[in-house]
C-alpha positions as CSV (number, residue, x, y, z in Angstrom):
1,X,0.0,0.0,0.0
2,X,2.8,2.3,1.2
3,X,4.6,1.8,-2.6
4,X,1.4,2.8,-4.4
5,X,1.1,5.5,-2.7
6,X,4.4,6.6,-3.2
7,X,3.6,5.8,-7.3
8,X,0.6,8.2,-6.8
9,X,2.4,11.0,-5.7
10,X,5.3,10.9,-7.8
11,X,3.2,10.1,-10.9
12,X,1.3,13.5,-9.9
13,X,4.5,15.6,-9.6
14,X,6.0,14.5,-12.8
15,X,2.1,15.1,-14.5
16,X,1.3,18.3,-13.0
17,X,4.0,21.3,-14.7
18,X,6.7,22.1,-12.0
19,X,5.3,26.0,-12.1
20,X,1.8,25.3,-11.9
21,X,0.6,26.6,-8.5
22,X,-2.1,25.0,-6.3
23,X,-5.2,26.3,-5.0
24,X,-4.0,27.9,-1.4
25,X,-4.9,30.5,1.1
26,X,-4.5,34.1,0.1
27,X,-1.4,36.6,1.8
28,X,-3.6,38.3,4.4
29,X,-6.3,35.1,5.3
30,X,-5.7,33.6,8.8
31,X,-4.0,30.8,9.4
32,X,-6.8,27.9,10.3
33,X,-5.8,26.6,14.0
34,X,-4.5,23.8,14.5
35,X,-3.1,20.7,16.6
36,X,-1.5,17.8,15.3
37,X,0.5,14.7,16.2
38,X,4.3,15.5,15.3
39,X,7.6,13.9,15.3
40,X,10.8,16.0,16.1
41,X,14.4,14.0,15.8
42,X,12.1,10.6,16.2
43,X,9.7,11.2,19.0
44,X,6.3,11.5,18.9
45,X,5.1,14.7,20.2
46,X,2.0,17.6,19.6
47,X,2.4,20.4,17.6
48,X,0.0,23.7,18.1
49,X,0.0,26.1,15.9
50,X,-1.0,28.4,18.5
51,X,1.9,28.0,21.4
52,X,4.2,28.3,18.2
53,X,3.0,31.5,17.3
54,X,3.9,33.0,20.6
55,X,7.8,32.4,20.0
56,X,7.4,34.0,16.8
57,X,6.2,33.1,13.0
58,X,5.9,29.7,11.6
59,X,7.4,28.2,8.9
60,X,4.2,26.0,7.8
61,X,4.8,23.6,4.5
62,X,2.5,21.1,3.3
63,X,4.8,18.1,1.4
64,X,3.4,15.1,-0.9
65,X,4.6,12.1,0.9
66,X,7.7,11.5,3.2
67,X,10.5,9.1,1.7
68,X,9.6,10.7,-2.1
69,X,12.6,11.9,-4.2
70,X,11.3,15.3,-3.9
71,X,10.0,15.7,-0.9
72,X,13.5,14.1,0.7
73,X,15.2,17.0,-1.3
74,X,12.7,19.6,0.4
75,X,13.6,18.6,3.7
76,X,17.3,18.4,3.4
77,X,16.6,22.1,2.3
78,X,14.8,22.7,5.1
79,X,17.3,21.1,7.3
80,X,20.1,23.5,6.3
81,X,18.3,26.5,6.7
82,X,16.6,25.6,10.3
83,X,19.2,27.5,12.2
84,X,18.7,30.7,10.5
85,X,15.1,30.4,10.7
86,X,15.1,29.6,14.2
87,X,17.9,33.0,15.0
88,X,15.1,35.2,13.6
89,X,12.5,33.6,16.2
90,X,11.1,31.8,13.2
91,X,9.5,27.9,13.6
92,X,9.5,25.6,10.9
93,X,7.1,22.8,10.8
94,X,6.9,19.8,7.7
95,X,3.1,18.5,7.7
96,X,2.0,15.7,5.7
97,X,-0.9,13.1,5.6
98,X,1.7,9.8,6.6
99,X,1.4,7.3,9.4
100,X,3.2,8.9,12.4
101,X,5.5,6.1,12.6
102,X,7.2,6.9,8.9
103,X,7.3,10.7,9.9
104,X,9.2,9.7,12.8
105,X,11.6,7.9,10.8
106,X,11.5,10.7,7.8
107,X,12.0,13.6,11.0
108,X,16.2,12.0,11.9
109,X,16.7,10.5,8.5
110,X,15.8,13.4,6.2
111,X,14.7,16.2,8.3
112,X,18.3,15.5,10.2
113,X,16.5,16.4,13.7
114,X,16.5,19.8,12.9
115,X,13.0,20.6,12.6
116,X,9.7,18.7,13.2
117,X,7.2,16.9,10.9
118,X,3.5,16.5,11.9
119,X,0.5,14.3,10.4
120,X,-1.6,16.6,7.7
121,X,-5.1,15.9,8.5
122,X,-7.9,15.7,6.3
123,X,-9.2,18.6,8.4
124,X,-6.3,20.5,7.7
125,X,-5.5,19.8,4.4
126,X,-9.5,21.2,3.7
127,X,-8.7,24.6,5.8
128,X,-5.2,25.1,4.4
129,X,-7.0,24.4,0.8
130,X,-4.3,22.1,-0.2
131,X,-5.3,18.9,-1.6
132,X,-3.3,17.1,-3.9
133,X,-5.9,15.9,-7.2
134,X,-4.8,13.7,-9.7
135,X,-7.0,13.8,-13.1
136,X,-9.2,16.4,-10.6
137,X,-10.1,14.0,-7.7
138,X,-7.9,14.5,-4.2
139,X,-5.6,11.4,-3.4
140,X,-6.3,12.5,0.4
141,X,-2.2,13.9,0.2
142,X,-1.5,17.3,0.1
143,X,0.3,19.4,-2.6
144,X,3.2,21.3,-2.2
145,X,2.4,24.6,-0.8
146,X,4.6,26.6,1.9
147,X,3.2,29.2,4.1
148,X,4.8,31.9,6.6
149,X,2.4,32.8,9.5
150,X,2.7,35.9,11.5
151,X,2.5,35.9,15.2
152,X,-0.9,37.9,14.8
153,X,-1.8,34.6,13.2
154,X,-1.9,36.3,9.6
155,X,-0.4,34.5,6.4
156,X,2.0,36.7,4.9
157,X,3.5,34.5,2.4
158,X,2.5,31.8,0.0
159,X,4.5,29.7,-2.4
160,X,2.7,26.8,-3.5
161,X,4.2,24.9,-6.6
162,X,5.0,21.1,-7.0
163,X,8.1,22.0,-7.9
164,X,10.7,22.2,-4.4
165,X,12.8,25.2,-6.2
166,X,11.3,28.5,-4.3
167,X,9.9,26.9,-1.2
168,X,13.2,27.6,1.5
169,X,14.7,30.6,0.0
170,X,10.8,32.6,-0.3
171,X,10.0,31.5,2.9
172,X,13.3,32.5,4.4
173,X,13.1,35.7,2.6
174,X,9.4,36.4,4.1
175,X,10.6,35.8,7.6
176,X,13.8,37.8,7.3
177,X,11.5,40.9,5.8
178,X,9.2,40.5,8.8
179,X,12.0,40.1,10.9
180,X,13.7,44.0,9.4
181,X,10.3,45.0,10.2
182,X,10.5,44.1,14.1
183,X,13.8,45.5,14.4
184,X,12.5,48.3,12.7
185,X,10.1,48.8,15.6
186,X,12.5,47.4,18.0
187,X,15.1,50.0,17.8
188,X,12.6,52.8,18.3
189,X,11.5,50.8,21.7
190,X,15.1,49.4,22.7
191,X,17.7,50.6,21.0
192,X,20.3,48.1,22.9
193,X,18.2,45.3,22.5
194,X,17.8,45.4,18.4
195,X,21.5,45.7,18.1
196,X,21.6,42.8,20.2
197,X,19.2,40.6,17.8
198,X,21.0,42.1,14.4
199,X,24.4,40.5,15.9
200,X,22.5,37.4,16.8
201,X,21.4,37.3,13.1
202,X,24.9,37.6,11.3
């Protein structure tokens, strides 16, 4: 069962065009709420989407299927960029709709305990309008879409293309631009304490 599902999602990536984007949530909508279960260097755990938002924003992408050529790639890219994201306050969270037992294994294999990787549920997938169709009925996976959430709770960026070029470096770009903007407000509040966070940064 596991290999045909695997087959389903790679037939879809290599039948959909790498640039065509997916039906997702507008910059601007809020971010559906949301609790999960979650793996993180291989332990189970819970993710909320709402005591993540009070360290800062989230890193939130949706991927195919764990163990896929592609989506392997995605998190190795998501793996080396985890320590930047997490230096601007930043969370990043992998969600997809797999047994909790193969995300465990995908989180230290692939995702190189740097980040965790939570079950997509059909409930989520629905409010995060991000269902992956083949020949226009949903395989109950998700597509490939990315999303940076705001503390306010706000999505304020969107990349979602089948393709895994664009996902880390947009969503790193988004975070560092809202990060600029709270040092922005920072250094009219605390002077020291911005300087502080720019060092921290590079």
């Amino acid at each position: 069962m596991r290999s045909l599902l695997n087959v389903a999602c790679l037939f879809t990536a290599l039948v959909l065009p790498l640039g065509m984007a997916q039906a997702a949530l507008p910059v601007g909508a809020k971010a559906p709420a949301f609790e999960t279960q979650a793996a993180l260097a291989g332990k189970n755990s819970r993710f909320s989407l709402a005591t993540a938002l009070k360290k800062g924003p989230v890193v939130l992408y949706f991927f195919p299927a764990a163990f896929t050529p592609g989506c392997t790639v995605e998190a190795h890219e998501f793996a080396e960029a985890t320590d930047d994201f997490n230096r601007m306050g930043a969370t990043v969270i992998g969600m997809a709709a797999d047994s909790i037992e193969d995300l465990n294994r995908f989180s230290v294999k692939e995702c190189r305990n740097k980040f965790a990787v939570g079950v997509a549920t059909p409930a989520m997938i629905k409010g995060y309008d991000v269902p992956l169709k083949m020949i226009g009925i949903s395989s109950g996976r998700t597509d490939r879409t990315s999303y940076v959430i705001a503390p306010d709770g706000k999505i304020i960026f969107v990349h979602s293309e089948m393709g895994v070029a664009g996902h880390v470096k947009g969503t790193m770009a988004a975070v560092k631009d809202a990060f600029v903007f709270f040092i922005s407000g920072a250094k009219e509040r605390n002077p020291a304490a911005a300087q502080a966070l720019i060092a921290q940064l590079s």
